[in-house]
N, CA, C and O of each residue as an XYZ file, in Angstrom:
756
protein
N      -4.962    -48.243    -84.313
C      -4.256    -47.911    -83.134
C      -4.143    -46.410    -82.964
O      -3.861    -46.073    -81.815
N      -4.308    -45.367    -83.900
C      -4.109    -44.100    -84.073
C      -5.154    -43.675    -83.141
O      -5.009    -42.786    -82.301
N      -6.273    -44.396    -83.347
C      -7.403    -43.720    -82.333
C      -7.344    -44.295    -81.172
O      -7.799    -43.534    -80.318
N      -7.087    -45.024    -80.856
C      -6.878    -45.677    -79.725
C      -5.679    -44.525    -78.866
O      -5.923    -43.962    -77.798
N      -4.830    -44.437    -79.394
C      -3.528    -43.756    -78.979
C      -4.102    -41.900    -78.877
O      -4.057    -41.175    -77.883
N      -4.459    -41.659    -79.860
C      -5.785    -40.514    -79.850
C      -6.877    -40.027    -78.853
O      -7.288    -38.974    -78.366
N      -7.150    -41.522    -78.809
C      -8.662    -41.124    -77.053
C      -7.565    -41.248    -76.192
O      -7.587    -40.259    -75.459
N      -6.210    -42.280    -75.796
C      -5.827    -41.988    -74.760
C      -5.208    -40.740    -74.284
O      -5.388    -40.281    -73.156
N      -4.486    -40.225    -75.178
C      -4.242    -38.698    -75.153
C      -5.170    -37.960    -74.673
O      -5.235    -37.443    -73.557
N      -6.285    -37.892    -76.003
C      -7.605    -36.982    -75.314
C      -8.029    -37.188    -73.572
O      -8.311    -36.276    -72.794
N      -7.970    -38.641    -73.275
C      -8.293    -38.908    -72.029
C      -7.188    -38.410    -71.047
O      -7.400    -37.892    -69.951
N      -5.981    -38.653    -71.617
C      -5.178    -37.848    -70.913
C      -4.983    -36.057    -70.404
O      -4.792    -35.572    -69.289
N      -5.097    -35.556    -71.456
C      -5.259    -34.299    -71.589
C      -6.508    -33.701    -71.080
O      -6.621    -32.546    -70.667
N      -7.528    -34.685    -71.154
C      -8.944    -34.228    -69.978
C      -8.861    -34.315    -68.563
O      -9.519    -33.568    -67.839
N      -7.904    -35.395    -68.023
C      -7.227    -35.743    -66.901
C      -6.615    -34.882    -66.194
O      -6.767    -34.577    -65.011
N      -5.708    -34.393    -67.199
C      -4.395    -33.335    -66.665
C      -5.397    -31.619    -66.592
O      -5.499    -30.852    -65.635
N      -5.949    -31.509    -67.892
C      -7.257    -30.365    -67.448
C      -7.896    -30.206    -66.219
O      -7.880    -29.158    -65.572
N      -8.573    -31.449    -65.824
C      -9.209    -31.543    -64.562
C      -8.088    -31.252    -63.293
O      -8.701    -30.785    -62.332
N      -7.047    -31.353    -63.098
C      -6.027    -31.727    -62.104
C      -6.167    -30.716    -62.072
O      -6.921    -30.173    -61.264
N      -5.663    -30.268    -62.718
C      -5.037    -28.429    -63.189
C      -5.583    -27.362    -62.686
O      -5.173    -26.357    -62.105
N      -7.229    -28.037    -63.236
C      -8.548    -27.045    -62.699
C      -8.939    -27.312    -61.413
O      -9.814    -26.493    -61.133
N      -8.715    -28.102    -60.422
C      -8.586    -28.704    -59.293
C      -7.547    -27.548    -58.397
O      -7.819    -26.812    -57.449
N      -6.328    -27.751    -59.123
C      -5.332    -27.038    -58.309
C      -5.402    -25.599    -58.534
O      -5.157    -24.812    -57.619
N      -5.764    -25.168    -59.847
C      -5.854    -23.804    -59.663
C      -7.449    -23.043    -58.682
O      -7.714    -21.948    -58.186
N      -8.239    -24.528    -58.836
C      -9.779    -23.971    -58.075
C      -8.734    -23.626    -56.279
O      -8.641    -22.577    -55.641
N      -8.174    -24.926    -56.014
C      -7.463    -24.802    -54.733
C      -6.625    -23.336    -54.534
O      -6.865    -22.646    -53.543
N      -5.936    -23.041    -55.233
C      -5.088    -21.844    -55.061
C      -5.933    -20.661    -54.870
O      -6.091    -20.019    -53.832
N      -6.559    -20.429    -56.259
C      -7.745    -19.222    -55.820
C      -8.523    -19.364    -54.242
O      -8.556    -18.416    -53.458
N      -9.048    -20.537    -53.983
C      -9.364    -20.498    -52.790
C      -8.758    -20.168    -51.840
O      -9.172    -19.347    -51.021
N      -7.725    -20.723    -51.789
C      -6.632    -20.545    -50.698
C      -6.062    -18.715    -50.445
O      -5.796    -18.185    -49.366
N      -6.022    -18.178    -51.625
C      -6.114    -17.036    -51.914
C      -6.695    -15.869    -51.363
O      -6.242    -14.828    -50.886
N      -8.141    -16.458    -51.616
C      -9.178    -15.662    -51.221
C      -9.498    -16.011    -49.779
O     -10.404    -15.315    -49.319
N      -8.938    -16.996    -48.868
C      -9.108    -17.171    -47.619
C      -7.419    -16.309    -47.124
O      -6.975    -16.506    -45.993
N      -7.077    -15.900    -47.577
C      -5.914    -14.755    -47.290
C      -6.095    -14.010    -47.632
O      -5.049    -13.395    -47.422
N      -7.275    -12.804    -48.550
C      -7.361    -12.331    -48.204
C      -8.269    -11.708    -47.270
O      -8.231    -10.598    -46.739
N      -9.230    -12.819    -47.170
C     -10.614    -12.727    -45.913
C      -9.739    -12.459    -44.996
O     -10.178    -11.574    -44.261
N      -8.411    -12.912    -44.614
C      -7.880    -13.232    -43.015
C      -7.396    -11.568    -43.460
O      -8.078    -10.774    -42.813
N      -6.466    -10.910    -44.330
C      -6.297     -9.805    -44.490
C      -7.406     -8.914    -44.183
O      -7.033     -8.301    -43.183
N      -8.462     -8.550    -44.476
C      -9.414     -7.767    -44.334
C     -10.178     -7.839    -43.218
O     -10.976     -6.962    -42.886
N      -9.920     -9.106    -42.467
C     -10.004     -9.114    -41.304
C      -9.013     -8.477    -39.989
O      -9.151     -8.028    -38.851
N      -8.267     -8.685    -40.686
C      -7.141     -7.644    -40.252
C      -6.572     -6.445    -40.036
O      -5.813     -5.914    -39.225
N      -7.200     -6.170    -41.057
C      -7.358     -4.540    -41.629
C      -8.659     -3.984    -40.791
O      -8.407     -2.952    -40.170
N      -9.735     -4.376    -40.685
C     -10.825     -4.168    -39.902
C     -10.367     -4.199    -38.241
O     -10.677     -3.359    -37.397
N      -9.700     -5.182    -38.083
C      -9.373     -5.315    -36.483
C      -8.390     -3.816    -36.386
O      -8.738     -2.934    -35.601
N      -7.265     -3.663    -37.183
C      -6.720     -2.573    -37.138
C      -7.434     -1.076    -37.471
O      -6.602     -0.190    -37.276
N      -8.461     -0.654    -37.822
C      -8.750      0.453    -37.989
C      -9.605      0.603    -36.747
O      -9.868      1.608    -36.086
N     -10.044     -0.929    -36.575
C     -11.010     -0.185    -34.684
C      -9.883      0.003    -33.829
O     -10.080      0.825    -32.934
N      -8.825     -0.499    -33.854
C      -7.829      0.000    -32.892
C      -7.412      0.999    -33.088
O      -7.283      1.824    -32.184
N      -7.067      1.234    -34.351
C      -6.585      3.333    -34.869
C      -8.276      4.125    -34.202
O      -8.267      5.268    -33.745
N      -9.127      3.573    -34.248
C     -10.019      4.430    -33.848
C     -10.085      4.990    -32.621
O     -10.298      6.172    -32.354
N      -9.804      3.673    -31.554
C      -9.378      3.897    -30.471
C      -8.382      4.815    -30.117
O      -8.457      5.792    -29.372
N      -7.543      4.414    -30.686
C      -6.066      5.280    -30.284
C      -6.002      6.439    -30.474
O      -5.426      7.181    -29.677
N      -6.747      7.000    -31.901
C      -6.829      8.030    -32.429
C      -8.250      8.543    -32.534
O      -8.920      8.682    -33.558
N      -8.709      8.898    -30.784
C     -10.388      9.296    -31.126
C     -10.418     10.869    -31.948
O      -9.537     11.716    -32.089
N     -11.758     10.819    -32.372
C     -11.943     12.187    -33.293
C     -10.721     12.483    -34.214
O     -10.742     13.643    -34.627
N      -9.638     11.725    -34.655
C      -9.033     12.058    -35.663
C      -7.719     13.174    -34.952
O      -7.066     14.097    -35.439
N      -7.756     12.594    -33.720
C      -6.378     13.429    -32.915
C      -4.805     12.673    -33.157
O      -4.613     11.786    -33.989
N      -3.943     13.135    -32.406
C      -2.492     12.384    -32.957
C      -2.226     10.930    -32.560
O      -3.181     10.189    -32.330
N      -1.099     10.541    -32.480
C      -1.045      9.362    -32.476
C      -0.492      9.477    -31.166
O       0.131     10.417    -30.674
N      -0.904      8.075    -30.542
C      -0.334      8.001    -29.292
C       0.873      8.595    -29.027
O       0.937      9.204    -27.959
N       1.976      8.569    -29.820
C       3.474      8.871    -29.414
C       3.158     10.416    -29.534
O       3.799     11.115    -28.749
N       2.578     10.851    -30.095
C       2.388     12.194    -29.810
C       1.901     13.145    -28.576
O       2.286     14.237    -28.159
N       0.943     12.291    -28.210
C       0.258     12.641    -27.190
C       1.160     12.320    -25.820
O       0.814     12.806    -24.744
N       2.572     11.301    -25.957
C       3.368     11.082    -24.893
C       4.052     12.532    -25.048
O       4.286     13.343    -24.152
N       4.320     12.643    -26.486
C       5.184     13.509    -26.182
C       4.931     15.327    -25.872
O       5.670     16.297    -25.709
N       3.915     15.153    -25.900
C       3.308     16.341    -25.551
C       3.028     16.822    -23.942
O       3.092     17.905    -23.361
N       2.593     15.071    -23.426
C       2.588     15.412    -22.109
C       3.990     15.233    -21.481
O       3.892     15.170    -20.256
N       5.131     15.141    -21.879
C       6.682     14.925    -21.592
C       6.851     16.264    -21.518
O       7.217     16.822    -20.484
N       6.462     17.182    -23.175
C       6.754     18.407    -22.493
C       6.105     19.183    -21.754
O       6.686     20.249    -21.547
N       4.988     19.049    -21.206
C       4.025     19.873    -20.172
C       4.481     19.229    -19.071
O       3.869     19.630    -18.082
N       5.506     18.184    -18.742
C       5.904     17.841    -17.696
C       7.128     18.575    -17.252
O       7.405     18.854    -16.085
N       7.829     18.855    -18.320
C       8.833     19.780    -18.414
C       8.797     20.473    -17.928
O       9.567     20.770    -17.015
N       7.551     21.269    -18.451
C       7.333     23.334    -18.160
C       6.933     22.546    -17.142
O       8.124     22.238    -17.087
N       6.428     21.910    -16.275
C       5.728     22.140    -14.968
C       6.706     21.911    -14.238
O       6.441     22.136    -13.057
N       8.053     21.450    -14.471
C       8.797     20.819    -13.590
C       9.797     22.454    -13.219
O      10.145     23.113    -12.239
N       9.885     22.479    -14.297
C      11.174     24.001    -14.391
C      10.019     25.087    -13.388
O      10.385     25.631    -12.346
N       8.953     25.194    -13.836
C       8.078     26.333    -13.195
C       8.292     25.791    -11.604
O       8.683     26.660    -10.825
N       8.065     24.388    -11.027
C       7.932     24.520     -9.856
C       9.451     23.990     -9.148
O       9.563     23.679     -7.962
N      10.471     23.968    -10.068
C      11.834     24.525     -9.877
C      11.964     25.580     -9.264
O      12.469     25.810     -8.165
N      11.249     26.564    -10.386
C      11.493     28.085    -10.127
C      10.773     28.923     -8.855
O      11.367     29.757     -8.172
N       9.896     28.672     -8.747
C       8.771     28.535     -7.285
C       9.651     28.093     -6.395
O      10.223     28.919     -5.684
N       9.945     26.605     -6.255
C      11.150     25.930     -5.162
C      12.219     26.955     -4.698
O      12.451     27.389     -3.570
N      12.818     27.222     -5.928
C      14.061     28.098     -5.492
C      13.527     29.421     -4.806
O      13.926     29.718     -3.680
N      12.664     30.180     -5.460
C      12.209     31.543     -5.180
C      11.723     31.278     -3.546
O      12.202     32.042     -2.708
N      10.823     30.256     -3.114
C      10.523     30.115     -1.718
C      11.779     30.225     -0.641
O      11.729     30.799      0.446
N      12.928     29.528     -1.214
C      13.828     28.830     -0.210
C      14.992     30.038     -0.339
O      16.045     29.932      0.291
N      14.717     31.207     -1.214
C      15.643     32.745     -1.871
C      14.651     33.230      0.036
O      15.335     33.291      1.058
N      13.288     33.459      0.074
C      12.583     33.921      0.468
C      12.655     33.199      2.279
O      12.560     34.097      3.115
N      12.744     32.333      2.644
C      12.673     31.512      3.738
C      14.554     32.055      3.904
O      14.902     32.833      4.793
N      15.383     31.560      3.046
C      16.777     31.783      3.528
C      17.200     33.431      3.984
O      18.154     33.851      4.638
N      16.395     33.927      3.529
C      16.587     35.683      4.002
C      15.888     36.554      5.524
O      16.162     37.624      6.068
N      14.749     35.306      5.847
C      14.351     35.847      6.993
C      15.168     35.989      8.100
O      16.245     35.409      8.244
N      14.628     36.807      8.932
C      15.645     36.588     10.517
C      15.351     35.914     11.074
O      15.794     36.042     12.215
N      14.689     35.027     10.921
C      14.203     33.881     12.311
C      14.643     32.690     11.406
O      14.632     32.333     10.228
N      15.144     32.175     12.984
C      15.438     30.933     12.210
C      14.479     29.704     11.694
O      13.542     29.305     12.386
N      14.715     29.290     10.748
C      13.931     28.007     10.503
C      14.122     26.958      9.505
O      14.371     27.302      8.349
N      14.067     26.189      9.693
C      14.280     24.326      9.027
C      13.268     23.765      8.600
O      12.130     24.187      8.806
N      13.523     22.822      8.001
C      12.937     21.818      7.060
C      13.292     20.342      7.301
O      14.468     19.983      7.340
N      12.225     19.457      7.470
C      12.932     18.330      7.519
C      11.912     16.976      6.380
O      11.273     17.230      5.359
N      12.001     16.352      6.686
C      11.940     14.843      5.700
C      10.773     14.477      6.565
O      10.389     15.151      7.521
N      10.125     13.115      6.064
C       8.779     13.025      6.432
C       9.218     12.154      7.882
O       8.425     12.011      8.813
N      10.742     11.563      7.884
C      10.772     10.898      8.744
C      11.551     11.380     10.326
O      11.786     10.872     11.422
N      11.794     12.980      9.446
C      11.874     13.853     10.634
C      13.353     14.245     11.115
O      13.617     14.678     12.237
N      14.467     13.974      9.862
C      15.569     14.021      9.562
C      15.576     15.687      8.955
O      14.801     16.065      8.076
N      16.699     16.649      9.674
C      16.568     17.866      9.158
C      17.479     17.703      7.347
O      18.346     16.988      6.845
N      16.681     18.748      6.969
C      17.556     18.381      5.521
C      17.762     19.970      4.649
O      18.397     20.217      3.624
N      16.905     20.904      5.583
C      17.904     22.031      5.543
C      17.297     23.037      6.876
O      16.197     22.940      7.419
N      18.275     23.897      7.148
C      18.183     25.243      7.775
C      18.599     26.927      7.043
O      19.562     27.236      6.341
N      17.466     27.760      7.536
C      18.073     29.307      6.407
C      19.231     29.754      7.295
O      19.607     29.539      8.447
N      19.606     30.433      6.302
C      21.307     31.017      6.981
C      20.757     31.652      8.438
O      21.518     31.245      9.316
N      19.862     32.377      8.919
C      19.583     32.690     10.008
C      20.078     31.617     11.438
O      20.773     31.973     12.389
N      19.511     30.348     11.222
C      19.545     29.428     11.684
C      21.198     28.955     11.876
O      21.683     28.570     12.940
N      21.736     29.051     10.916
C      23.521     29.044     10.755
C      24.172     29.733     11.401
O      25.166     29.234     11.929
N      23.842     31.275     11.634
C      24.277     32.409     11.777
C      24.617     32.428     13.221
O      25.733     32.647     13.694
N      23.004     32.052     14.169
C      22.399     31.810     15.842
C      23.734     30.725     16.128
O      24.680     31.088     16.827
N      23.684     29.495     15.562
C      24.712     28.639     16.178
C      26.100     29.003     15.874
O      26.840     28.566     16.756
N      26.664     29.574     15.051
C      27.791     29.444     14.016
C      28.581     28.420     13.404
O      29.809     28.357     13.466
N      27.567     27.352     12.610
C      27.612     26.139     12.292
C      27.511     26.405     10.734
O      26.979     27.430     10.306
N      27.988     25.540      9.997
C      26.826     25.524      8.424
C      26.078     24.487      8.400
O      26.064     23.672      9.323
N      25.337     24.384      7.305
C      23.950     23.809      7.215
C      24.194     22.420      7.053
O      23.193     21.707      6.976
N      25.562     21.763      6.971
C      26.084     20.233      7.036
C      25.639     20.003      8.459
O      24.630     19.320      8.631
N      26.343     20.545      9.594
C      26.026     20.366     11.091
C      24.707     20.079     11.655
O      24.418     19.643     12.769
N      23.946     20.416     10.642
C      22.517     20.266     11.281
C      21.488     19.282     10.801
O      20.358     19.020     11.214
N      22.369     18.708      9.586
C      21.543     17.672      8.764
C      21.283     16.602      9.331
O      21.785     16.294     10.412
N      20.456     15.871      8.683
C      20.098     14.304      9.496
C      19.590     14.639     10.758
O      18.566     15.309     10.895
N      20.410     14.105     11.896
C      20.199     14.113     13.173
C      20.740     15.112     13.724
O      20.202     15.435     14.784
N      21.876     15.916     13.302
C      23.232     17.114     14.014
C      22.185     18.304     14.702
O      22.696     19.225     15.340
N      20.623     18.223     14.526
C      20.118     19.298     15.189
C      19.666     18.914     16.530
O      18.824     19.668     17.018
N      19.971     18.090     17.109
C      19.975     17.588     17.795
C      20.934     17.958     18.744
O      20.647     18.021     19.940
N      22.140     18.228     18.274
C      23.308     18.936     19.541
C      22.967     19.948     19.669
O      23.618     20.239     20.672
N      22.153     21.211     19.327
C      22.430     21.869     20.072
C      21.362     22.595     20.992
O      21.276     23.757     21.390
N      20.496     21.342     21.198
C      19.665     21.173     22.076
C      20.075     21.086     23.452
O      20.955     20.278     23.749
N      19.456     21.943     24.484
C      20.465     21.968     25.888
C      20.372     20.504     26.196
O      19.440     19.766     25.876
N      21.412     20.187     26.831
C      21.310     18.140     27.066
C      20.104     17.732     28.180
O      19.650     16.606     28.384
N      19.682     19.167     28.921
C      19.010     18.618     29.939
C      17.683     18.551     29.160
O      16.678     18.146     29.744
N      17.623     18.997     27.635
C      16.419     18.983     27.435
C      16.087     18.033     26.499
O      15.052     17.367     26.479
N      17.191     17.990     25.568
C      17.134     17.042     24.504
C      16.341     15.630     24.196
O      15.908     15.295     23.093
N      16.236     14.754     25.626
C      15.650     13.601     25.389
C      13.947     13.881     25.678
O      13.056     13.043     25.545
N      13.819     15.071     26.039
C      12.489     15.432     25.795
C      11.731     15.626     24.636
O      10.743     15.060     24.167
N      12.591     16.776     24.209
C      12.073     17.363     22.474
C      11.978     16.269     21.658
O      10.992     16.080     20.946
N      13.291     15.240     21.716
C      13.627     14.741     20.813
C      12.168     13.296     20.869
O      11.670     13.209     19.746
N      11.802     12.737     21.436
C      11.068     12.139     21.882
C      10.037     12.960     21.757
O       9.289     12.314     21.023
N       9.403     14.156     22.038
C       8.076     14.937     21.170
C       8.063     14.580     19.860
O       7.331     13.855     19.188
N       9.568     15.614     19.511
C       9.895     15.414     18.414
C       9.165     13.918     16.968
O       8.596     13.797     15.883
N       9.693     13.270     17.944
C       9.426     11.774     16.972
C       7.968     11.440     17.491
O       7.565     10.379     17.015
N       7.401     11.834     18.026
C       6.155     11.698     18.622
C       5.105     11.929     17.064
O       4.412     11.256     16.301
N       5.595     13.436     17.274
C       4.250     14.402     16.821
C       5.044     13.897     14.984
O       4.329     14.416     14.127
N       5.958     13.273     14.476
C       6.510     12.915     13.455
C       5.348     11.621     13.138
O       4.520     11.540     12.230
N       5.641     10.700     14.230
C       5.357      9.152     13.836
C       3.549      9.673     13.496
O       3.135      9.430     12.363
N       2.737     10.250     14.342
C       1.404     10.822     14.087
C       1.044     11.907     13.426
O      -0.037     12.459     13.630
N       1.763     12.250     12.717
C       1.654     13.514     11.858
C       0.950     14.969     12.197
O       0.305     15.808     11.568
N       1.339     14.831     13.280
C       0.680     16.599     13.987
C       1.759     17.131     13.944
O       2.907     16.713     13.792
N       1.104     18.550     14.158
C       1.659     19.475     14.328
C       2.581     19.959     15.656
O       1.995     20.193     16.712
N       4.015     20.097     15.565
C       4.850     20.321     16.434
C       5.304     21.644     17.037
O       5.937     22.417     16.319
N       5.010     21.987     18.388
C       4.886     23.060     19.097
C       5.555     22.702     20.912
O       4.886     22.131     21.773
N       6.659     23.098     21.060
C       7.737     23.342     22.132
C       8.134     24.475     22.398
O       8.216     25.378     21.565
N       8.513     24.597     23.924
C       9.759     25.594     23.946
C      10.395     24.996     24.949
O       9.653     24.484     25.787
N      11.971     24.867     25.189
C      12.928     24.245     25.273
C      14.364     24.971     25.322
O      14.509     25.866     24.491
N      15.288     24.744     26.061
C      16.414     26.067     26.032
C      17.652     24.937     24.625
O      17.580     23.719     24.468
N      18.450     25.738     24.002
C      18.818     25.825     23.234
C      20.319     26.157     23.546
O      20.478     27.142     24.267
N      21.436     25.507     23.129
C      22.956     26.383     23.938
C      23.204     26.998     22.184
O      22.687     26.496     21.185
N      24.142     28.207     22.219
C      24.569     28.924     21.469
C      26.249     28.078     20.784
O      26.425     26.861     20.838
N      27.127     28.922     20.284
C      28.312     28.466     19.858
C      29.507     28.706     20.962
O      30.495     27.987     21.116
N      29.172     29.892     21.689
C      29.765     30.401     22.717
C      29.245     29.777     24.240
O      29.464     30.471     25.233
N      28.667     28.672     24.369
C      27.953     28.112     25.712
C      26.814     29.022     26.219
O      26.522     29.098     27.412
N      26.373     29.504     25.527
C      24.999     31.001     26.049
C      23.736     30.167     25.930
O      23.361     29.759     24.831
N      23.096     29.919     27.021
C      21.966     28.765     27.187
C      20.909     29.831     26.732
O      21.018     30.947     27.238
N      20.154     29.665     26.060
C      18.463     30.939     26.118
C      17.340     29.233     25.495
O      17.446     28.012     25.387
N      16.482     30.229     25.295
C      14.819     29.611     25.678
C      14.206     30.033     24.230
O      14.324     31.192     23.833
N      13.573     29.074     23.492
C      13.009     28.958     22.362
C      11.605     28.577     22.074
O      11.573     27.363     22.277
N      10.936     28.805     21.866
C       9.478     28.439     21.368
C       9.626     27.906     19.797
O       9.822     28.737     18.910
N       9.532     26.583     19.508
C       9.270     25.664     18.163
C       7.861     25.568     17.619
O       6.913     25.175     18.298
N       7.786     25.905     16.497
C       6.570     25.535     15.930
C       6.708     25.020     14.420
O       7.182     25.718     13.524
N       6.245     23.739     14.249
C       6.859     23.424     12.791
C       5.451     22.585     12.246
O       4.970     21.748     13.010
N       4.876     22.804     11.059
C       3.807     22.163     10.532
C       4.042     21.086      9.667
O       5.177     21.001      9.199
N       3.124     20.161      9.326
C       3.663     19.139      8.473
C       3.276     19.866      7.029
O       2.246     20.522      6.873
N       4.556     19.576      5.714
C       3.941     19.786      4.704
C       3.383     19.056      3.821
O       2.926     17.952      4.119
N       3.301     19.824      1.916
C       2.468     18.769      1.300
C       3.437     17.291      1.138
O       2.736     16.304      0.915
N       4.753     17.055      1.211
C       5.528     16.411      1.114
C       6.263     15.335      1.957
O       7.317     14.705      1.869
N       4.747     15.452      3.196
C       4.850     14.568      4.880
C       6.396     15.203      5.827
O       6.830     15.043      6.967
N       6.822     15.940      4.639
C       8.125     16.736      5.821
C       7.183     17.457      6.359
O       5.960     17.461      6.215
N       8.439     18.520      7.474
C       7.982     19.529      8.183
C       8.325     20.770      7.814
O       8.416     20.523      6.612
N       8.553     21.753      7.880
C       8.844     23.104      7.963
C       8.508     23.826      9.747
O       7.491     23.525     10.371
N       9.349     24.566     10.177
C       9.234     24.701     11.263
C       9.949     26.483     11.552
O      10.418     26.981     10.529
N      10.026     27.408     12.902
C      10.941     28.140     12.686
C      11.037     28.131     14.365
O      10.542     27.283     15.107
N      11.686     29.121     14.688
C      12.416     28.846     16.035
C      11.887     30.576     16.241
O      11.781     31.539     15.481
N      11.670     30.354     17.533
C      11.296     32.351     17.883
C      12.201     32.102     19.777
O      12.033     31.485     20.829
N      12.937     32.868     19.269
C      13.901     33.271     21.242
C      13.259     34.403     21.399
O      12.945     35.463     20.858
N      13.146     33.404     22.895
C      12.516     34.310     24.021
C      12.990     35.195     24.760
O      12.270     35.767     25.579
């Protein structure tokens, strides 16, 4: 019975060998198909760093942030331009305005303030509009939105009342700018 009890062991222990070698063949496999999927991975990711990063330049977030700050300096520079124009337009003697693309005034230079004796609230939006003589107003104003709705260039003359009731005569000329507003100035006749 010793051998008997002996081969079954042995048979056992060849059994449990085989299982063993079964499951560890499985694991290694399983293994090595993780890391195929890894290195596949790794490959998919370095053509995308290649992309992102042609010739070995920064990384995307860099390159945002680089153009964030060249958006900066360009913004402050044409700040500074903005202001310096409107230093330069607010000092002339003739009067002249600015309006919106839809033809709403949205400023006048102190010149323009000075002629009516209004400030530059009075004239916003639509307020340039009063002090258009009444007999003339539904004319201009109607050019006005004319040469707006078609984007030409606007050229009138039209009488104008003062702060004191003093009627005089104006020649308008206002161009469209890069910003579909206008810019315009006023010359009395």
């Amino acid at each position: 019975m010793d051998m008997e009890n002996n081969l079954q062991i042995i048979i056992l222990i060849i059994g449990l060998i085989g299982t063993l070698y079964k499951t560890i063949t499985w694991i290694i496999t399983w293994i090595k198909k993780q890391y195929e999927k890894l290195l596949s991975f790794q490959n998919k990711l370095d053509v995308i760093f290649k992309e992102v990063i042609p010739n070995g330049g920064g990384s995307i977030k860099d390159k945002v942030n680089h153009l964030s700050e060249q958006m900066a300096i360009n913004t402050q520079i044409t700040e500074k331009i903005f202001h310096r124009q409107r230093w330069i337009l607010d000092n002339r003697e003739e009067p002249i305005f600015e309006s919106s693309g839809d033809g709403k005034c949205i400023w006048v230079n102190s010149a323009y303030t000075k002629l009516f004796k209004h400030d530059i609230s009075y004239f916003l939006e639509h307020g340039w509009k009063n002090v258009i003589h009444e007999e003339d107003r539904e004319r201009v104003v109607d050019h006005w939105n004319d040469c707006v709705t078609d984007g030409r260039m606007y050229q009138d003359t039209y009488r104008m009342v003062g702060d004191n009731g003093n009627t005089f005569l104006v020649e308008c000329n206002a161009i469209k700018t890069h910003n579909n507003g206008y810019i315009g100035s006023l010359k009395i006749k």
